[in-house]
PAZAPA-4460 file (N, C-alpha, C; in steps of 0.05 Angstrom, whole numbers, plus 32768, in hexadecimal, padded with zeros to 4 digits):
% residues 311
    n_x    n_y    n_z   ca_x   ca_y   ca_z    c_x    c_y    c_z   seq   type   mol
   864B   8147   8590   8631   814E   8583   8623   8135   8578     1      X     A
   8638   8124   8570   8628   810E   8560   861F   80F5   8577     2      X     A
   8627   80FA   8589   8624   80EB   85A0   85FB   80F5   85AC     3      X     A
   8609   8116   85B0   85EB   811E   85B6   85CC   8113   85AA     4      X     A
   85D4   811C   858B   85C8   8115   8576   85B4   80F9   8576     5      X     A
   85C8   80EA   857D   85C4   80C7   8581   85B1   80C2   8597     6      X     A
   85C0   80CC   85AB   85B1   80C8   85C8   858B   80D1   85C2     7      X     A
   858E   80F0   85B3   8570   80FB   85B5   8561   80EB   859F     8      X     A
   8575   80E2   858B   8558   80C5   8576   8553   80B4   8586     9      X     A
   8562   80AB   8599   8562   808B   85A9   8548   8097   85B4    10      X     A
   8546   80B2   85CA   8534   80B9   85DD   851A   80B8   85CF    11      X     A
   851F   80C4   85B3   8504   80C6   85A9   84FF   80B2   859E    12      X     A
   850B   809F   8598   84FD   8080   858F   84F3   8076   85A9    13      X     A
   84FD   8079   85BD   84EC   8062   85D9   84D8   8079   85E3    14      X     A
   84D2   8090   85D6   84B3   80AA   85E0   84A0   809B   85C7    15      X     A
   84AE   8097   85AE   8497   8095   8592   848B   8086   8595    16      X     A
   8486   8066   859F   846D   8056   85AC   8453   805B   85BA    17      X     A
   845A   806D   85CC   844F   8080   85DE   8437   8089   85D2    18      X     A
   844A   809F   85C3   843E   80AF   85B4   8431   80AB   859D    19      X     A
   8431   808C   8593   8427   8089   8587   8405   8080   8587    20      X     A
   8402   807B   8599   83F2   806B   85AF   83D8   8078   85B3    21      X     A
   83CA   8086   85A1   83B2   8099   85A8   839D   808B   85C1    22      X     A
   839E   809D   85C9   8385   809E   85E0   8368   808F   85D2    23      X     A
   835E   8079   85DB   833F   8070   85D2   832A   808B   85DF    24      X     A
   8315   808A   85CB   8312   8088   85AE   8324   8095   859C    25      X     A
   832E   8092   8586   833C   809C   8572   8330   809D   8556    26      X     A
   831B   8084   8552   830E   8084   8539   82F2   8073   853F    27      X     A
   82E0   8078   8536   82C6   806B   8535   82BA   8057   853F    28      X     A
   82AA   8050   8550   82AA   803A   855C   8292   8030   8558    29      X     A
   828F   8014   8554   8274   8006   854C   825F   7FF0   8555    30      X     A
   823E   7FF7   856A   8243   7FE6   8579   822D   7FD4   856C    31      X     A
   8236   7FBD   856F   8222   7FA7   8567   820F   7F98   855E    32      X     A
   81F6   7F9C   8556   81DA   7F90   8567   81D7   7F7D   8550    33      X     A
   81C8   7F61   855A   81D1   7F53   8549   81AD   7F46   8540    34      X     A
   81A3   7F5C   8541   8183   7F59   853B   817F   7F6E   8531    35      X     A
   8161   7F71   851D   8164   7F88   8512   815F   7FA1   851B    36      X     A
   8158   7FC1   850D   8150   7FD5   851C   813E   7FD5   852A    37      X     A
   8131   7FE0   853E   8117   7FE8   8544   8115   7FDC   856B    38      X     A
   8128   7FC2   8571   8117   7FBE   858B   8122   7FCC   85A4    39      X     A
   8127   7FC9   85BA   812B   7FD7   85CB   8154   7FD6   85CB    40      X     A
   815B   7FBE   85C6   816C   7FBD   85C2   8181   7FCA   85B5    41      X     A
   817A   7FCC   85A0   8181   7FE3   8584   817A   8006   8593    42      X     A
   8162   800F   859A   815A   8028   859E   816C   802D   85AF    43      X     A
   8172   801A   85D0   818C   8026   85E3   81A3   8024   85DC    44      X     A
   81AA   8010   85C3   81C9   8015   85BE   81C9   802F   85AF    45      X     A
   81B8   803F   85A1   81BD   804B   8591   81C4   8063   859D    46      X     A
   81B3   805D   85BA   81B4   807B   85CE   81D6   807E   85D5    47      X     A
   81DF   8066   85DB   81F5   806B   85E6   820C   806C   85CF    48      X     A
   820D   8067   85B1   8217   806C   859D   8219   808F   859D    49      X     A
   81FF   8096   859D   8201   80B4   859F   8213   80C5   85B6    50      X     A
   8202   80C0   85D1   8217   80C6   85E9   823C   80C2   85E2    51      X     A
   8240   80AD   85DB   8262   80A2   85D3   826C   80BD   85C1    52      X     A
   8257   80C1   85B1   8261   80D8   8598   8261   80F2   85B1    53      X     A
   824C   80F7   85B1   824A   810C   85C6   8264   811B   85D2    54      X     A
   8266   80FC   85F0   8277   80FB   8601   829C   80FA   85F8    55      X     A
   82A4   80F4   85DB   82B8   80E4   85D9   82BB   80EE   85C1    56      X     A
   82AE   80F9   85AA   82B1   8111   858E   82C1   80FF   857A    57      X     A
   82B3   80E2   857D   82B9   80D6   8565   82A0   80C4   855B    58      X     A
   829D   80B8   853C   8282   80B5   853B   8287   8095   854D    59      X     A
   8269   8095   8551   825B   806F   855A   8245   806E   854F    60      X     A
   8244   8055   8544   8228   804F   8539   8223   8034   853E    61      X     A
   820E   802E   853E   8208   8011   853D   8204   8000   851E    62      X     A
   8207   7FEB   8525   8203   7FDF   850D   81FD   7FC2   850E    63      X     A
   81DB   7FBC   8502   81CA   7FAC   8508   81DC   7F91   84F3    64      X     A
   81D7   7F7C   84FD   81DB   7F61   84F3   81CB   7F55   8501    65      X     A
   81B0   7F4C   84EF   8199   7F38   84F1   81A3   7F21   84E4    66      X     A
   819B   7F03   84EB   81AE   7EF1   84E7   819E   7ED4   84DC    67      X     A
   817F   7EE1   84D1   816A   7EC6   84C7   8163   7EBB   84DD    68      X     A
   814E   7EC3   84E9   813F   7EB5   84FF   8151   7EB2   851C    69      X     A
   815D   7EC6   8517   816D   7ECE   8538   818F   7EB9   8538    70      X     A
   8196   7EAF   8528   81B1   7E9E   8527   81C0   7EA3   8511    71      X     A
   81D8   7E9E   8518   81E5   7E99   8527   81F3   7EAD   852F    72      X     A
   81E0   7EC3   8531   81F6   7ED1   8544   8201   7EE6   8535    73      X     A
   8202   7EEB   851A   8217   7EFA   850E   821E   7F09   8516    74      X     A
   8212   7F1E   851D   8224   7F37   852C   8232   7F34   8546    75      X     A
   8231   7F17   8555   8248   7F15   8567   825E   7F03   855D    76      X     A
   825C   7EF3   8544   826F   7EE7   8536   8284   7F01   8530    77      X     A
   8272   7F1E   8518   8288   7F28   850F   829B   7F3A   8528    78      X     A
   8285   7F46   8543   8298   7F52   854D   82AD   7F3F   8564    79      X     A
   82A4   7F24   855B   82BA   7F02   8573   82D7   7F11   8559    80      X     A
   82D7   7F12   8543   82E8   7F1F   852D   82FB   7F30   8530    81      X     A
   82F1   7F45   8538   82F5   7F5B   8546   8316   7F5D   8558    82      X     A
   8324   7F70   854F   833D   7F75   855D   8329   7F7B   8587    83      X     A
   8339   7F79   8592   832D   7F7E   85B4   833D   7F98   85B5    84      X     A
   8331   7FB0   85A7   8339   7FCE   85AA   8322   7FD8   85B7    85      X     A
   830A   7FCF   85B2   82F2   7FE7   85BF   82E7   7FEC   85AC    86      X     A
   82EA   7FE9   8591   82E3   7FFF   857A   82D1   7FE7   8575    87      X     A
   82C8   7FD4   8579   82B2   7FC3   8573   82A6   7FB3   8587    88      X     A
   8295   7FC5   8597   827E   7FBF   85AF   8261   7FA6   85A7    89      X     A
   8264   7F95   85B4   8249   7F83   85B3   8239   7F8E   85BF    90      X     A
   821C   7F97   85B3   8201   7F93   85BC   81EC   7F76   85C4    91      X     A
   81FB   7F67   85D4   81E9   7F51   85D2   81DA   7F49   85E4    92      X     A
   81C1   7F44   85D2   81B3   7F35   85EE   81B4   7F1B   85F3    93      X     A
   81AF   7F11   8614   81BF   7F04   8625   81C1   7EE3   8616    94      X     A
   81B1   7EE1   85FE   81B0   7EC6   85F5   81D1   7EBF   85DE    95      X     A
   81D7   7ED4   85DA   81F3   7ECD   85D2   8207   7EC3   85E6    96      X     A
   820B   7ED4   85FF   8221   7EC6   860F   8213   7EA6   8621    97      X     A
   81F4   7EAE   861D   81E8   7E91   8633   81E4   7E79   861D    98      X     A
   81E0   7E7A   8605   81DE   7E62   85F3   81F0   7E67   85DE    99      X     A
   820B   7E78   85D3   820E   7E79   85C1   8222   7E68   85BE   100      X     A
   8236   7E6E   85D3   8251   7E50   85CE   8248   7E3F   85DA   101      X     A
   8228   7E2A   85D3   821D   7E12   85D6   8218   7E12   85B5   102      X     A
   8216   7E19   85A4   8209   7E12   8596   8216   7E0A   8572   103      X     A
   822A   7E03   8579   8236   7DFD   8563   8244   7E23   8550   104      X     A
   824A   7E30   8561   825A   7E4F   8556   8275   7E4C   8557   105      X     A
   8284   7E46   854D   82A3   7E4B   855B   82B7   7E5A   855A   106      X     A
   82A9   7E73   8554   82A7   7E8B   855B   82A5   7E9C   857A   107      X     A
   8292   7E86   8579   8287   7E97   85A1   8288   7E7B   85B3   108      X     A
   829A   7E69   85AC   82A8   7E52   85B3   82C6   7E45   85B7   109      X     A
   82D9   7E5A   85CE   82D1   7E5E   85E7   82BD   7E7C   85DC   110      X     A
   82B6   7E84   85FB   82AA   7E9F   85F5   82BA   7EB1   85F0   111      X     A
   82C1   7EC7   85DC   82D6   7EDB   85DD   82CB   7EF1   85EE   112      X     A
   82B5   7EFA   85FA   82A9   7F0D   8600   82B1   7F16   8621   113      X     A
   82A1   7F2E   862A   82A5   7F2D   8646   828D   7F46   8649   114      X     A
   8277   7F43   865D   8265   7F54   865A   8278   7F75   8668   115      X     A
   826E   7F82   8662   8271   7FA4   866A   825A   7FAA   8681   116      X     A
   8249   7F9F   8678   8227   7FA2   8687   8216   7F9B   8678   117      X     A
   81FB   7F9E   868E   81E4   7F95   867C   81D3   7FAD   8680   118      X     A
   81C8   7FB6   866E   81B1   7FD0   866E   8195   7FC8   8668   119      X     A
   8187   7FBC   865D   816B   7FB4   8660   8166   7F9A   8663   120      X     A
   8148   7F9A   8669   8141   7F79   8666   8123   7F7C   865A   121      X     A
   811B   7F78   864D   8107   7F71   8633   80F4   7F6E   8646   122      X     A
   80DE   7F79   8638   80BF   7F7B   8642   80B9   7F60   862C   123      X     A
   80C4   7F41   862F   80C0   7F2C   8621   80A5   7F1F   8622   124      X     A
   8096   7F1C   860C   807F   7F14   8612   8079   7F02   85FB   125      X     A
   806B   7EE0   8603   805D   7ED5   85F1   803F   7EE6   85E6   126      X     A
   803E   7EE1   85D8   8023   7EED   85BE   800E   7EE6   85AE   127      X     A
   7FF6   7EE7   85B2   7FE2   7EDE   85A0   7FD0   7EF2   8593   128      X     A
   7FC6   7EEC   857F   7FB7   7EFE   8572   7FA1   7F07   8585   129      X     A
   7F8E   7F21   857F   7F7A   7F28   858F   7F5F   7F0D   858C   130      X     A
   7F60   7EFC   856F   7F4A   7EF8   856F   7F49   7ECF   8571   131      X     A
   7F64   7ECF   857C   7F66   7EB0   8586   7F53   7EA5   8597   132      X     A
   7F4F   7E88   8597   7F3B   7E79   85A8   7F48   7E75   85C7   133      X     A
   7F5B   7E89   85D4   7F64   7E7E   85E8   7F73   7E9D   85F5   134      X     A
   7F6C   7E9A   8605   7F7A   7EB9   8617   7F8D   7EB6   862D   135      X     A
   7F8E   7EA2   8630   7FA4   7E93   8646   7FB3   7E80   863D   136      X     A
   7FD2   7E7D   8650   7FDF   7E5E   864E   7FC9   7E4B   864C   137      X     A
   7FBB   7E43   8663   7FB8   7E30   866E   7F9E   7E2D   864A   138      X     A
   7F8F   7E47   8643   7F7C   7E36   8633   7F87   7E34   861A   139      X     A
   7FA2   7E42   8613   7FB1   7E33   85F8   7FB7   7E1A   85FB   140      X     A
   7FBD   7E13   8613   7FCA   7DF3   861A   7FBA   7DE6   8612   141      X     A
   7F99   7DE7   861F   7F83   7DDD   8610   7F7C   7DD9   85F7   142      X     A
   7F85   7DF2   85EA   7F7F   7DF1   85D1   7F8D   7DE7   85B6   143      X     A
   7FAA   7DDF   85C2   7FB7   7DDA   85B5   7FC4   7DBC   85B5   144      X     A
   7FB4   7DAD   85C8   7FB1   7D8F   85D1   7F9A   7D88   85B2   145      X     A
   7F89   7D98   85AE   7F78   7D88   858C   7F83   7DA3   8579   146      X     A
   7F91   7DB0   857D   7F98   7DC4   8562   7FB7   7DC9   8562   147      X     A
   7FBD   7DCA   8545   7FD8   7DDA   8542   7FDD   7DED   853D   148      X     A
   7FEF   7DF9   855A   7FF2   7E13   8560   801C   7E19   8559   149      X     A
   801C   7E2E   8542   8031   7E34   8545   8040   7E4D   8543   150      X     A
   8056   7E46   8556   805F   7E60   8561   8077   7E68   8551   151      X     A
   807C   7E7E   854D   8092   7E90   8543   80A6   7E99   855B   152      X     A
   80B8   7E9D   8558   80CF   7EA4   8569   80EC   7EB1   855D   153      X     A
   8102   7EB6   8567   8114   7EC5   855A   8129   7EAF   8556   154      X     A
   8126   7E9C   855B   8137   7E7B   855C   8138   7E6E   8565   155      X     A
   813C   7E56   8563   812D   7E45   8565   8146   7E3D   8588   156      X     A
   815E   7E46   858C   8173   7E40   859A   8170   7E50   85B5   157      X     A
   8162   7E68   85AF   816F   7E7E   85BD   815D   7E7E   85E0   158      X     A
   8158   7E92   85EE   8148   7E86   8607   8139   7E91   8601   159      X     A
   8121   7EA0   8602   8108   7EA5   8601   80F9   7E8D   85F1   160      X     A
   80FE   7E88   85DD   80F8   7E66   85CB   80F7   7E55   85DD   161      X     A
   8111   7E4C   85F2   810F   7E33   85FD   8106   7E3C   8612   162      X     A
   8101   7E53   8624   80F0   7E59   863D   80CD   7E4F   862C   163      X     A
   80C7   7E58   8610   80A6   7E5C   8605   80A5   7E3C   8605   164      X     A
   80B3   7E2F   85F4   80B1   7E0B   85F2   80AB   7DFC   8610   165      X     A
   80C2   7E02   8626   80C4   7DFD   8637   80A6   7E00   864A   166      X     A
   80A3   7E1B   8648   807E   7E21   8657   806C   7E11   8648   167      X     A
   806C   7E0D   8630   805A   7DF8   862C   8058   7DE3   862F   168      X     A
   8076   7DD5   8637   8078   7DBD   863F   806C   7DBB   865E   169      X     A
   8072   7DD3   8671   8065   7DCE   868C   8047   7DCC   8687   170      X     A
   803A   7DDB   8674   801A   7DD6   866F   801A   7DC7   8664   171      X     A
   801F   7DAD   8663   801B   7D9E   8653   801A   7D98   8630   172      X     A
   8022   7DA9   861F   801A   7DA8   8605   802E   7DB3   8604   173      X     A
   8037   7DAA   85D9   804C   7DBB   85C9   803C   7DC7   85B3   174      X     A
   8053   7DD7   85AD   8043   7DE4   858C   804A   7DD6   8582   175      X     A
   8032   7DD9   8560   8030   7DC4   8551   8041   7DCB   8533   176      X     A
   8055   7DDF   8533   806A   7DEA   852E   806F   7E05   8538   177      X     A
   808E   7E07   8530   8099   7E22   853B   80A5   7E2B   8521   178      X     A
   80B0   7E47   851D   80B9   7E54   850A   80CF   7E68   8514   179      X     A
   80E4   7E6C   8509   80F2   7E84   8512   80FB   7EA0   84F8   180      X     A
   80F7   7EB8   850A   80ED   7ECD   84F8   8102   7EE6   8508   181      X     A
   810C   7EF5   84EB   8121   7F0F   84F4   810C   7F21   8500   182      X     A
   80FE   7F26   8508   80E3   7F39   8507   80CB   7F28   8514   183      X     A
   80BE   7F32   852A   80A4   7F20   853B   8099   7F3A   8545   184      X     A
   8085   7F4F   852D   8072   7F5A   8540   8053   7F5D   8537   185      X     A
   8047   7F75   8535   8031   7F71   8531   8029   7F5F   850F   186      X     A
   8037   7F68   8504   8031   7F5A   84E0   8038   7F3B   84E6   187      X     A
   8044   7F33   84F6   8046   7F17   84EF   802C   7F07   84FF   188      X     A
   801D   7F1A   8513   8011   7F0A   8514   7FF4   7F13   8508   189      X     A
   7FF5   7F26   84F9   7FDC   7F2F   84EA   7FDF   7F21   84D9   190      X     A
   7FF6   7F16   84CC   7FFB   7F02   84AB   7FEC   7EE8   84B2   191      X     A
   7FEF   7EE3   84C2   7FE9   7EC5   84CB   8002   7EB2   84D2   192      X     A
   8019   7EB5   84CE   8035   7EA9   84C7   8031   7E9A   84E0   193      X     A
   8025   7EA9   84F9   8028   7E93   8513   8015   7E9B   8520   194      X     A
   800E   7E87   8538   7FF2   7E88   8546   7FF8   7E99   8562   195      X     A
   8015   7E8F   856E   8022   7E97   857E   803D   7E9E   8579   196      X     A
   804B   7EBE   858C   8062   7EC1   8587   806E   7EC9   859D   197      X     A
   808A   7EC8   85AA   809C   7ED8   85B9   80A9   7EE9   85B0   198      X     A
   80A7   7F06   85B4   80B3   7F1C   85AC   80B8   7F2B   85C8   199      X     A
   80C2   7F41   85C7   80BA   7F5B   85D9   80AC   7F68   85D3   200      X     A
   809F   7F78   85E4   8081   7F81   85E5   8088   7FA3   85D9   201      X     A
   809D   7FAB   85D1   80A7   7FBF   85C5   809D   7FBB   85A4   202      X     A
   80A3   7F9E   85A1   809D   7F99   8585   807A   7F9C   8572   203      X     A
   8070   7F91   858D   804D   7F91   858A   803C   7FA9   8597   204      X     A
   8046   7FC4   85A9   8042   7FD1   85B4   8027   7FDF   859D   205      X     A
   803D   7FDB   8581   8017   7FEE   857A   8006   7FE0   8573   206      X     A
   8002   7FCB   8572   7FE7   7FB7   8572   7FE1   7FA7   8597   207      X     A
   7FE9   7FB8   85A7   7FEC   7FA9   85C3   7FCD   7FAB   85CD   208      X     A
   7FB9   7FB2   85B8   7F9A   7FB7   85BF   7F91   7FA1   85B4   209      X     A
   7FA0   7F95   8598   7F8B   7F81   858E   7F9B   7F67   858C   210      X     A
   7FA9   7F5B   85A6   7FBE   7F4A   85B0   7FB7   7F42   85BF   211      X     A
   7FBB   7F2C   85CC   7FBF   7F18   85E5   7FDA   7F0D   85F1   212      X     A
   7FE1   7F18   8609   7FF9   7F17   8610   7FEB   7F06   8626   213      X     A
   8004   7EF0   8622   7FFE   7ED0   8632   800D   7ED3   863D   214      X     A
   8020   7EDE   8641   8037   7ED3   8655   804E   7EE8   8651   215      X     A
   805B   7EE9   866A   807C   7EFD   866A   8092   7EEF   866F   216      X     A
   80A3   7EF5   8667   80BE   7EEE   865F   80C9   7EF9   867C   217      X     A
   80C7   7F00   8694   80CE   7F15   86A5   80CE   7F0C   86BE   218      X     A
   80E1   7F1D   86C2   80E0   7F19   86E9   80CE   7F20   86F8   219      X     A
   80B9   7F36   86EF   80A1   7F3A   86F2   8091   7F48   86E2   220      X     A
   8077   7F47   86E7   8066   7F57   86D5   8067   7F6B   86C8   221      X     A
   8066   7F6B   86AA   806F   7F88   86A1   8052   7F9E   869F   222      X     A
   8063   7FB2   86AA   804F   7FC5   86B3   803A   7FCE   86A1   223      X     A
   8042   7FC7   8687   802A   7FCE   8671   8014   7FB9   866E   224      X     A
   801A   7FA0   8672   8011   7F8C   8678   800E   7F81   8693   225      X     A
   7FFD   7F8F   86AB   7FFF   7F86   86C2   7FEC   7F70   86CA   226      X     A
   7FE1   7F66   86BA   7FC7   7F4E   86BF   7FDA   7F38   86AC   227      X     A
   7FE9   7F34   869D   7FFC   7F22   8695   8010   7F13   869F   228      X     A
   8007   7F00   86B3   801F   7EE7   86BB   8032   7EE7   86A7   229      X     A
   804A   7EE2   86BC   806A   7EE0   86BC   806E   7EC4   86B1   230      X     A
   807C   7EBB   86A0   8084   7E9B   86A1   808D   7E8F   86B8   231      X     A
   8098   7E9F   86CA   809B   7E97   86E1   808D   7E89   86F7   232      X     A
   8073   7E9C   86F4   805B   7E94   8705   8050   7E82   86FC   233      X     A
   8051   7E74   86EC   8041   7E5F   86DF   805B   7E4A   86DD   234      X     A
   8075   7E46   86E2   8085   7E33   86DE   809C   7E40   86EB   235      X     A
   809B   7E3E   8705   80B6   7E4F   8715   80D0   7E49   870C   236      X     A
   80D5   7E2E   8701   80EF   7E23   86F8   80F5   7E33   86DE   237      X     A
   80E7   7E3F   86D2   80F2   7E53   86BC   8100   7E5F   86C1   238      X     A
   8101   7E78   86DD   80FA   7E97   86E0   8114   7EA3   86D6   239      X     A
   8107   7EAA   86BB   8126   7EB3   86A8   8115   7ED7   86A2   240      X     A
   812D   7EE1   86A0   8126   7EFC   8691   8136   7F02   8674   241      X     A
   812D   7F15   8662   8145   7F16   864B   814D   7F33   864B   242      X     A
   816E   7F31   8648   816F   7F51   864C   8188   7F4B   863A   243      X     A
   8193   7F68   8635   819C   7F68   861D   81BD   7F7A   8627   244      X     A
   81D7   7F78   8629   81F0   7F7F   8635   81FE   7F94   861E   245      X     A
   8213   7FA2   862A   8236   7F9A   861A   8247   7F91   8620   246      X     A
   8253   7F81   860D   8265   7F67   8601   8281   7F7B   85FA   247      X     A
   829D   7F6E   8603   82AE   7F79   85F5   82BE   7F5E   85F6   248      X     A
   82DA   7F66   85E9   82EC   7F4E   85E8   82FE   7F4E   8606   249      X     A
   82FB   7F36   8611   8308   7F30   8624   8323   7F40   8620   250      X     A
   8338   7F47   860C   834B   7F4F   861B   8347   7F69   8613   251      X     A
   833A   7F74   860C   832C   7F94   8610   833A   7FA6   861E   252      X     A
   834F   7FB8   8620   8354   7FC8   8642   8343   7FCA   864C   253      X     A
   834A   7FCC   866D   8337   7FDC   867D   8336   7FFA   8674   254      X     A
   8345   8007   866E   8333   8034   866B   8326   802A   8654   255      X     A
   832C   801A   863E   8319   8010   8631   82F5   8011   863A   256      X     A
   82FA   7FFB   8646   82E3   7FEF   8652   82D3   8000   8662   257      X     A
   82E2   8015   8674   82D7   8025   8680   82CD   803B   866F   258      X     A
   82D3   8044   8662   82CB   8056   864D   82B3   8056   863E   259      X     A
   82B2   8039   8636   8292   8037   862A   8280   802D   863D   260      X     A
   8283   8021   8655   8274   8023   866F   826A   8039   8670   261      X     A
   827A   8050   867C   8275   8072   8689   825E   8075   8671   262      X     A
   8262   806F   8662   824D   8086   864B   822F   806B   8650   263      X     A
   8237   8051   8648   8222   8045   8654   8214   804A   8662   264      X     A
   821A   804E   8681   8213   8053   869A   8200   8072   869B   265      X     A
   820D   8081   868C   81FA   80A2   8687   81E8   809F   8674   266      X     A
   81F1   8088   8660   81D4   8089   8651   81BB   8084   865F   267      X     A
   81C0   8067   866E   81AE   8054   8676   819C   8067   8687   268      X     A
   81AA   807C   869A   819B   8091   86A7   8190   80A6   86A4   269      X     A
   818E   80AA   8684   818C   80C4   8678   8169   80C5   8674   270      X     A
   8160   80DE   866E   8142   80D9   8671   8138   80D3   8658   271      X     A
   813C   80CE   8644   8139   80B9   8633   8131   809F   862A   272      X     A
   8151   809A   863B   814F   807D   8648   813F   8074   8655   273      X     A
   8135   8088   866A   8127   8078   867F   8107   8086   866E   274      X     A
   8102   8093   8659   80E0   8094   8648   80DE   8082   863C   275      X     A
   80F6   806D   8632   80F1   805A   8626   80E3   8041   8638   276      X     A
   80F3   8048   864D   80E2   802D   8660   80C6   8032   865F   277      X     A
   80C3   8049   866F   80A5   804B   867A   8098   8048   8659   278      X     A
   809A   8045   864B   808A   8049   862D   8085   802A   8629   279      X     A
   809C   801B   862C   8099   8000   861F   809E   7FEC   8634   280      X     A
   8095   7FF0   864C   809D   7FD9   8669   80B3   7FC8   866E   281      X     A
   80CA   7FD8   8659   80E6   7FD0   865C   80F2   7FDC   8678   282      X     A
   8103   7FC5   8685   8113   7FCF   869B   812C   7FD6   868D   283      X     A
   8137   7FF2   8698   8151   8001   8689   8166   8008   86A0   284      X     A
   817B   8001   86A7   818E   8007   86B8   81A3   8009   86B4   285      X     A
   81BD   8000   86BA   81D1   7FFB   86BC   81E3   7FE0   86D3   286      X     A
   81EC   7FD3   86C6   81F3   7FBD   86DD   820D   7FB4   86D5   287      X     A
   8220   7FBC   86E7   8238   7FAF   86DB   824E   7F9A   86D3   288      X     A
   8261   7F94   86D4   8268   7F7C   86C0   826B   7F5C   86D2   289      X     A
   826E   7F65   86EA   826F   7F53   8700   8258   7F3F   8709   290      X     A
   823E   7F56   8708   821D   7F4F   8712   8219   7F46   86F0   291      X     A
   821A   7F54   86DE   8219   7F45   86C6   8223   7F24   86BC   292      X     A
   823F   7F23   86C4   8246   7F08   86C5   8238   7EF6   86D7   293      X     A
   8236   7EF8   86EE   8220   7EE7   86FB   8210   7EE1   86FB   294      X     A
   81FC   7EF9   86EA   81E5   7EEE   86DD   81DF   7EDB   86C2   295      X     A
   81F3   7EE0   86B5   81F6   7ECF   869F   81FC   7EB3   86B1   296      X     A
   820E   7EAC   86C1   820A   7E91   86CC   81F1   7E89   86D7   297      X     A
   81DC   7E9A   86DD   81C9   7E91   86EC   81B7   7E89   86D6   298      X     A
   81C3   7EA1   86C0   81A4   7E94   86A7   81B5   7E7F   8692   299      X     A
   81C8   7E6F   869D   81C7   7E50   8691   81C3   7E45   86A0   300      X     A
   81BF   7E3F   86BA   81A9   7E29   86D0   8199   7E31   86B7   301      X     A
   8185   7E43   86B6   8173   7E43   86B3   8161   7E39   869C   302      X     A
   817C   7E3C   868D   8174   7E30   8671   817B   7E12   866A   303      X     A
   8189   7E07   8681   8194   7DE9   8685   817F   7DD8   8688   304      X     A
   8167   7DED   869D   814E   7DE0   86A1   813B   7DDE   8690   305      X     A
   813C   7DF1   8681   812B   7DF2   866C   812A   7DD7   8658   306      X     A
   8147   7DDF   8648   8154   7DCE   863C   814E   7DAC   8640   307      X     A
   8144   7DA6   8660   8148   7D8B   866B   812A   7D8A   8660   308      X     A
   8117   7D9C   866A   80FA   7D9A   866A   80F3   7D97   8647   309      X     A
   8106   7D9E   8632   8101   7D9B   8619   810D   7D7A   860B   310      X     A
   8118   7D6E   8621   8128   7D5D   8616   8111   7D3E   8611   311      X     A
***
């Protein structure tokens, strides 16, 4: 008997690991965004925060970390922190994995990250007030050869900044300072704080009547803006887009990984998802972690060049 006894604790000590082992999700999961509420960024993570609850009957929420003028990053510092369970998803857009372990973080130096996918890319647009002396690149360049013109941006590091610096370097002229701001939409440039700004066009959408959009951030024309040149077309060595992924920790599981994909992937196609595009000339998809990584290699060429053209 005492033999039996023994044998069935032994059995049930090498089952109790097992069993201890809950199935992901088990408790709350939290994803990222490391800018504040409101841009396109934030509105799709939130969609798929909800879907996760939905699909999976545990809470998700997001949770914003704005970081003073777009750096350093905080909200991919605290979730680089982060155990690699799943339970702490990056929202980032693509300027964390393409400039972040350049820039003095050592945190996201190596990178701890590994994309999941990428789901939008920003209806990115430089900005001038409605009632500026110049409605084009080429006649700010002009104008800014005898005046000082300065621009606002989200940091001074990140790519949309060095793609805006960079285009003015192909027209010939710089601004005559720059500023970096948690927030770039209609109030900053009704205050006066700057003459010119790079935001997404989500941000300025309700003053997009008494604005001047000079230029896109895009692989092509955004459809709300269809008479608005691409940075591209005006300096082909740019041709960058900004789009915004999920980040997890490289040693992450795969059912992990797959798990907050699947719900990704139904968000991105949900009709929601796709009213937000047509509303704000955001492209909204799904792309996964493979085509994601390659593109992140393609957008540091691209910022190598930039970078050279600023030097």
């Amino acid at each position: 008997m005492k033999k039996f006894l023994l044998a069935g604790a032994a059995a049930l000590a090498t089952l109790a690991p097992a069993a201890l082992v809950a199935e992901y999700p088990e408790k709350p999961v939290e994803f990222i965004v490391p800018w504040p509420p409101g841009d396109l960024e934030d509105v799709l993570t939130r969609m798929i925060a909800e879907d996760f609850t939905t699909k999976y009957g545990v809470p998700a929420a997001v949770v914003n970390k704005p970081g003073g003028g777009g750096g350093p990053f905080p909200g991919a510092i605290e979730a680089a922190a982060a155990p690699a369970d799943g339970y702490t998803v990056g929202s980032f857009v693509m300027g964390v994995p393409v400039v972040g372990p350049n820039i003095g973080i050592p945190e996201l130096n190596p990178f701890p990250f590994e994309p999941l996918g990428a789901f939008v890319t920003y209806p990115f647009v430089i900005v001038t007030g409605g009632n500026a002396p110049y409605k084009t690149m080429d006649e700010l360049a002009a104008h800014a050869k005898d005046n000082d013109v300065v621009l606002g941006h989200f940091g001074a590091p990140l790519v949309p900044t060095k793609v805006t610096l960079a285009l003015a370097k192909a027209k010939g002229f710089s601004y005559g300072s720059d500023a970096a701001f948690d927030n770039l939409d209609c109030n900053t440039l009704a205050s006066g704080d700057v003459d010119v700004m790079n935001t997404t066009l989500q941000l300025v959408l309700p003053c997009l009547d008494d604005i001047i959009v000079l230029a896109s951030v895009t692989k092509e024309r955004i459809s709300l803006t269809p008479d608005t040149p691409t940075v591209a077309e005006m300096a082909p060595e740019l041709d960058m887009a900004l789009w915004n992924g999920l980040f997890i920790h490289k040693d992450t599981p795969a059912d992990v990984r797959e798990k907050i994909i699947s719900v990704a992937q139904e968000t991105m196609a949900s009709d929601r998802a796709l009213k937000l595009a047509a509303d704000t000339g955001a492209s909204v998809y799904w792309e996964g972690p493979a085509e994601t990584a390659a593109r992140i290699e393609s957008n540091k060429a691209v910022m190598a060049v930039a970078n050279g053209m600023l030097e």
